[in-house]
Structures are given as structure tokens and as C-alpha cells.
C-alpha positions as CSV (number, residue, x, y, z in Angstrom):
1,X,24.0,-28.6,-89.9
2,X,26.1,-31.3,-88.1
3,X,29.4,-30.3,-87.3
4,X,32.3,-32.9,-86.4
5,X,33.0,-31.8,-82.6
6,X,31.9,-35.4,-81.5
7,X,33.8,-36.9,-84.6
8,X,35.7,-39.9,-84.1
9,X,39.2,-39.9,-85.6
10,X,39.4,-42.1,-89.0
11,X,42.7,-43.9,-86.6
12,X,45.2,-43.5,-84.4
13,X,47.5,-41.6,-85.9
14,X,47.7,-39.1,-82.9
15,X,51.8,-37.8,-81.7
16,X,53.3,-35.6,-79.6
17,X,52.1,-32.4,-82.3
18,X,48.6,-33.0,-82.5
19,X,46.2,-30.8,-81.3
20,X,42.9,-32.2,-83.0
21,X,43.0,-35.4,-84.1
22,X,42.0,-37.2,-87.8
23,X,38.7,-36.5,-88.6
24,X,36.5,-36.8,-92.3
25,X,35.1,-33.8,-92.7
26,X,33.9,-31.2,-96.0
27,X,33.2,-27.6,-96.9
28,X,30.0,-26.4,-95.6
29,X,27.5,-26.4,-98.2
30,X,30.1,-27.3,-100.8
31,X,28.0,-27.0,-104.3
32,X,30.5,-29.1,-105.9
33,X,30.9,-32.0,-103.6
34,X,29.1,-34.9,-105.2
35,X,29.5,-37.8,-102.6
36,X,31.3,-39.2,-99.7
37,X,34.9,-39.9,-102.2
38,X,34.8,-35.6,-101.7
39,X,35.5,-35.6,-97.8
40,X,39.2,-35.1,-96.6
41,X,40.9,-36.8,-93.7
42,X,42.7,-33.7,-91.6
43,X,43.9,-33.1,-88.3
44,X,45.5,-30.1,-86.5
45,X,49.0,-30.1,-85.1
46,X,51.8,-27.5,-83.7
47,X,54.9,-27.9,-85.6
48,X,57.5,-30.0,-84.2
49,X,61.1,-28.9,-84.7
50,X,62.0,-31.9,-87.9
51,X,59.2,-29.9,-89.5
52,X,59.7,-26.3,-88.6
53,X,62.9,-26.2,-90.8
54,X,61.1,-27.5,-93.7
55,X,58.3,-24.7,-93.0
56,X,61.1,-22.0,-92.9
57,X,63.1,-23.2,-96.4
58,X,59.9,-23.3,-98.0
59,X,58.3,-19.9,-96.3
60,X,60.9,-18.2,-95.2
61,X,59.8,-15.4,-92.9
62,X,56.5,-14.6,-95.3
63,X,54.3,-15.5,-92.6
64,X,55.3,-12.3,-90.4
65,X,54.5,-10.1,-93.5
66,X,51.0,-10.4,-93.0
67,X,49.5,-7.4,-91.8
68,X,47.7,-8.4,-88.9
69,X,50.5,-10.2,-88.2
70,X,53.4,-7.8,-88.0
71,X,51.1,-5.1,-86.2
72,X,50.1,-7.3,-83.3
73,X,52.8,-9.8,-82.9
74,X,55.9,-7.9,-81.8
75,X,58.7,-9.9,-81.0
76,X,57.5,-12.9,-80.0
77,X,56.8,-13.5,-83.1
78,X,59.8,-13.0,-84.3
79,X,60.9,-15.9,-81.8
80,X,58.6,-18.5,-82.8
81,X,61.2,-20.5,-84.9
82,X,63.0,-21.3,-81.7
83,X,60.3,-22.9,-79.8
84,X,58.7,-26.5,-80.5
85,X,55.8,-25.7,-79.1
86,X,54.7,-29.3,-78.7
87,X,52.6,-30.1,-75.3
88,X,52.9,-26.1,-74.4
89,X,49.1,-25.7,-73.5
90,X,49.3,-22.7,-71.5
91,X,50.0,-20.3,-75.0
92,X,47.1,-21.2,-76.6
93,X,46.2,-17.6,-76.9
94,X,49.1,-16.8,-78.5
95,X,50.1,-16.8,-82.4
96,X,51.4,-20.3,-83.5
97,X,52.8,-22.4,-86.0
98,X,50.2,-24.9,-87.1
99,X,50.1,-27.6,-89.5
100,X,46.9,-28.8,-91.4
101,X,47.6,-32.0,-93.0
102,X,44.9,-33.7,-95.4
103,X,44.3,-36.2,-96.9
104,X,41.6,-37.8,-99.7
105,X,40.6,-41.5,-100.2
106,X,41.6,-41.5,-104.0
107,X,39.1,-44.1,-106.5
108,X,42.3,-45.9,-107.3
109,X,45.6,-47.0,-105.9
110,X,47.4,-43.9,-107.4
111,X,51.0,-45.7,-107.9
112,X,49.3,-47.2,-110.9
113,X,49.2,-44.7,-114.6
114,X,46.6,-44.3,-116.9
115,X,43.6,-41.7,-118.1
116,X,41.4,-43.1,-115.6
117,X,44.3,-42.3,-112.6
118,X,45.3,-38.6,-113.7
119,X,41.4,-37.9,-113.7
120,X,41.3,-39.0,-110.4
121,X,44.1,-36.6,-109.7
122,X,42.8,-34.0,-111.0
123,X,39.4,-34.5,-108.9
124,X,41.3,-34.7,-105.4
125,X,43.3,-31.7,-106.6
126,X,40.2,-30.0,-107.3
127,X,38.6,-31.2,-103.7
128,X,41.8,-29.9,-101.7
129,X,41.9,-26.8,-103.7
130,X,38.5,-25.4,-102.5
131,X,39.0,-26.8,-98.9
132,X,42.1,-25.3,-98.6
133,X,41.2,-21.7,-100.1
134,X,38.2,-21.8,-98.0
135,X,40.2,-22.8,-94.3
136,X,42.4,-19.6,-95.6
137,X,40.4,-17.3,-96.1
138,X,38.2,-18.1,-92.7
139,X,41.6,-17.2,-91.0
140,X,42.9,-14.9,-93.1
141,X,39.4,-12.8,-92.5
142,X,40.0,-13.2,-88.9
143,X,43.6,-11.8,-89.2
144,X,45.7,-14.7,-89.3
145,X,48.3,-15.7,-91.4
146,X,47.5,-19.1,-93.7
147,X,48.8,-20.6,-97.0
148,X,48.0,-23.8,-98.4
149,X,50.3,-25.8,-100.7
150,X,49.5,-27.0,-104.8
151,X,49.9,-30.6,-104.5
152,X,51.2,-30.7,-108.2
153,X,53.9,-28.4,-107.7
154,X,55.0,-28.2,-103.8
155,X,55.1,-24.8,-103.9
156,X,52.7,-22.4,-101.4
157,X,49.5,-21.0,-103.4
158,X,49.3,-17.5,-101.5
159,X,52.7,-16.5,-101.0
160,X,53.8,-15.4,-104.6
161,X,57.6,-15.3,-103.4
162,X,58.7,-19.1,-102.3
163,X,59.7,-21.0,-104.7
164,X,61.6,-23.7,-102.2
165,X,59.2,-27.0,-102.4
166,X,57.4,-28.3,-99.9
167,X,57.4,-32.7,-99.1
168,X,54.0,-33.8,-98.4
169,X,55.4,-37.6,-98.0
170,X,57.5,-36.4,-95.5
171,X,55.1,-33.9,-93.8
172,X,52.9,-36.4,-93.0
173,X,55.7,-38.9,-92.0
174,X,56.4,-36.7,-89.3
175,X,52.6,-35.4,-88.4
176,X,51.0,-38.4,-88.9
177,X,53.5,-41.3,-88.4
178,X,52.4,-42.6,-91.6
179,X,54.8,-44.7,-93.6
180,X,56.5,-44.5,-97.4
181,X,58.0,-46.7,-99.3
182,X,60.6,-45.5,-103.2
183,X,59.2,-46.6,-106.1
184,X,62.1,-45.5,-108.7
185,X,63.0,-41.9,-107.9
186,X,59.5,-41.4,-106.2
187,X,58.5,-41.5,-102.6
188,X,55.4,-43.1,-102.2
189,X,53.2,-42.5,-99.0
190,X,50.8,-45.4,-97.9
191,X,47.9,-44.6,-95.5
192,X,46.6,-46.8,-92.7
193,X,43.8,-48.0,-93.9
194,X,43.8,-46.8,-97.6
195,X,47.4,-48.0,-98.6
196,X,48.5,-45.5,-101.2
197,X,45.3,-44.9,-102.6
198,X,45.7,-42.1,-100.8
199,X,46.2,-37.9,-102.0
200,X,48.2,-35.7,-99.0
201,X,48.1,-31.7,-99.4
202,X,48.8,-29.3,-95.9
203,X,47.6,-25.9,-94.5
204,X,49.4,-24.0,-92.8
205,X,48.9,-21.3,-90.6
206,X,49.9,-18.8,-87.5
207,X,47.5,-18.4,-85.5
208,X,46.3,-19.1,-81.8
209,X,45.5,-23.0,-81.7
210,X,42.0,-22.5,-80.0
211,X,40.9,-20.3,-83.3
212,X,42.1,-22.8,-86.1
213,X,40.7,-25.4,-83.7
214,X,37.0,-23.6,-84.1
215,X,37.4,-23.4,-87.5
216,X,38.1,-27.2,-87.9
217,X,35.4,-27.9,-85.3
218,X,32.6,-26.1,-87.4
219,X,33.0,-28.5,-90.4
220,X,30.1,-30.6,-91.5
221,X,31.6,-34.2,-90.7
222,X,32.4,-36.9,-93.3
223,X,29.9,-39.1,-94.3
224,X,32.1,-42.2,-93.0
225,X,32.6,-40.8,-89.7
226,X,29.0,-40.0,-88.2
């Protein structure tokens, strides 16, 4: 099976935190994935510091509970929060912060309300929720700490004790450059080439880049970006 490791990014949206760039890629051998509208724009980045206090009000220290964590970490872990880690290359051995932002070309320009649009919803929701179990539990199984976020509530879907939400609008103003705009009470985040047709949902993870990085690399690649 083809995997992405040649795949072009789906823009430039690359900044000082990226490690991998956007890419359209899918679960291997996905039994549910029906067509192209099922691949996910992601990308892999180090967290920069505007973004590393959200990751600590939402998570908190949860991330050095996991086992494999706390046994082999030590202290260095414990000083992770202080670094930005952003063009640091020579630690790529080493347990880091990483962000996993995604995003899904929705059917419809999701600003808009109706049956048809909360369908749609539902179907990205669906899409991110078995790409992001499945990215977890390939690093978890390699004993790294991930979570993934519910898009629907902003709250992490592993660690049962956050309940501090996460802002994907803002996430991926800061990973990805992308821009927003308020509609009402509601912060609306438009994509470069889909406008806000557009479904955001992250990964995180602490792990050594160059592992997440493989696991990224070994997805089939979207059908819009062979």
C-alpha cells in the first residue's frame, strides 16, 4: 500500500513549529471510509510557547502520568513546559510536546444550519474519531503518551480528569496560520482553500518527533494528493 512520504502538502501553511508538513492522508485499510470527502488534512508540529499554555490549562500535568512516561522520563520531563522547542533538531530522540492538527473538507460551508449540515457533522466527527483513536493507540502501544480532543465538546477523549476546553480555531491559528473571522458569539475558522467548509480536531502527544513522524509517514495518502 502507498504511503504519503513523497506527499505534497495540500499548501503552504508551514511556520516556525512544523515538523511535517500538510498532507491528505487516511487510516490504513479503513472499512468505513467511503471516498475521498473521508481523508484529513494533518501535519506535525512542536508546540510553540502561545500554545503550550493552552496545552497545560487543558491537560495539566496528565501527560507525565502515563506509565511509560513517568518511568523513563525523569526530570526532563518534568522540564518540558519551559522549553519551546521550535527549530531544536538535535533532541529529536528525546520526549516532546507535539501537536497533530487535522482537518476534513466538510460537503457544506458549515457556517450555514440545517439537517443536511449537522449530518455532515456528525460524518467528520465520526471520520476524526477513528483517525484519532487509531494515531493513539499506535503511540500509546509504543509507550508514548497521546490524547485526542472531541470536537463537540473541547475536552480531551483519554484523559478522564480535564475538564478545561480546548480552542481548535485558535490551535490552528497558531499551527497553521490560518485565519477566523466572529460570526455572533462564534469564532469561525476559514481554511485556505476550503473557506470554512472546513472541520479542525488535534492530537496531541509526547513523544520523540522522529516516532510520531513514522507514524504519520506510514499513512496511505489522500486521494487528492497523489
Amino acid at each position: 500500500m502507498a504511503t504519503n512520504n513523497q506527499a505534497p502538502s495540500s499548501g503552504d501553511t508551514a511556520t516556525a513549529s512544523t515538523i511535517l508538513p500538510s498532507r491528505l492522508v487516511h487510516i490504513p485499510s479503513n472499512p468505513n471510509q467511503q471516498s475521498e470527502n473521508d481523508d484529513l488534512e494533518c501535519s506535525l508540529h512542536y508546540l510553540p510557547k502561545q500554545l503550550l499554555r493552552e496545552f497545560n490549562h487543558v491537560f495539566n500535568e496528565e501527560y507525565l502520568k502515563f506509565s511509560s512516561v513517568s518511568e523513563s522520563s525523569g526530570a526532563a520531563a518534568m522540564d518540558v513546559d519551559m522549553a519551546d522547542g521550535i527549530g531544536d533538531n538535535s533532541n529529536n530522540g528525546g520526549l516532546r510536546l507535539l501537536a497533530i492538527p487535522t482537518n476534513q473538507r466538510a460537503r457544506a460551508d458549515l457556517v450555514a444550519v440545517g439537517d443536511h449540515i449537522e449530518q455532515e457533522k456528525d460524518r467528520l466527527l465520526n471520520v476524526f474519531l477513528l483517525f484519532g483513536k487509531y494515531i493513539c493507540e499506535q503511540l500509546r502501544s509504543k509507550g508514548y503518551w497521546a490524547d485526542y480532543i472531541d470536537p463537540c465538546s473541547g475536552l480531551p477523549m483519554i484523559s478522564l480528569n480535564c475538564n478545561k476546553v480546548y480552542s481548535e480555531v485558535d490551535g490552528m491559528e497558531c499551527l497553521l496560520n490560518y485565519k477566523s473571522y466572529n460570526a455572533g458569539f462564534c469564532k469561525i475558522l476559514t481554511h485556505p482553500k476550503w473557506g470554512s467548509a472546513v472541520y479542525p480536531a488535534t492530537i496531541f502527544a509526547f513523544a520523540p518527533p522522529d516516532v510520531v513522524k513514522d507514524v504519520i509517514d506510514s499513512l496511505p495518502i489522500g486521494a487528492d494528493a497523489s
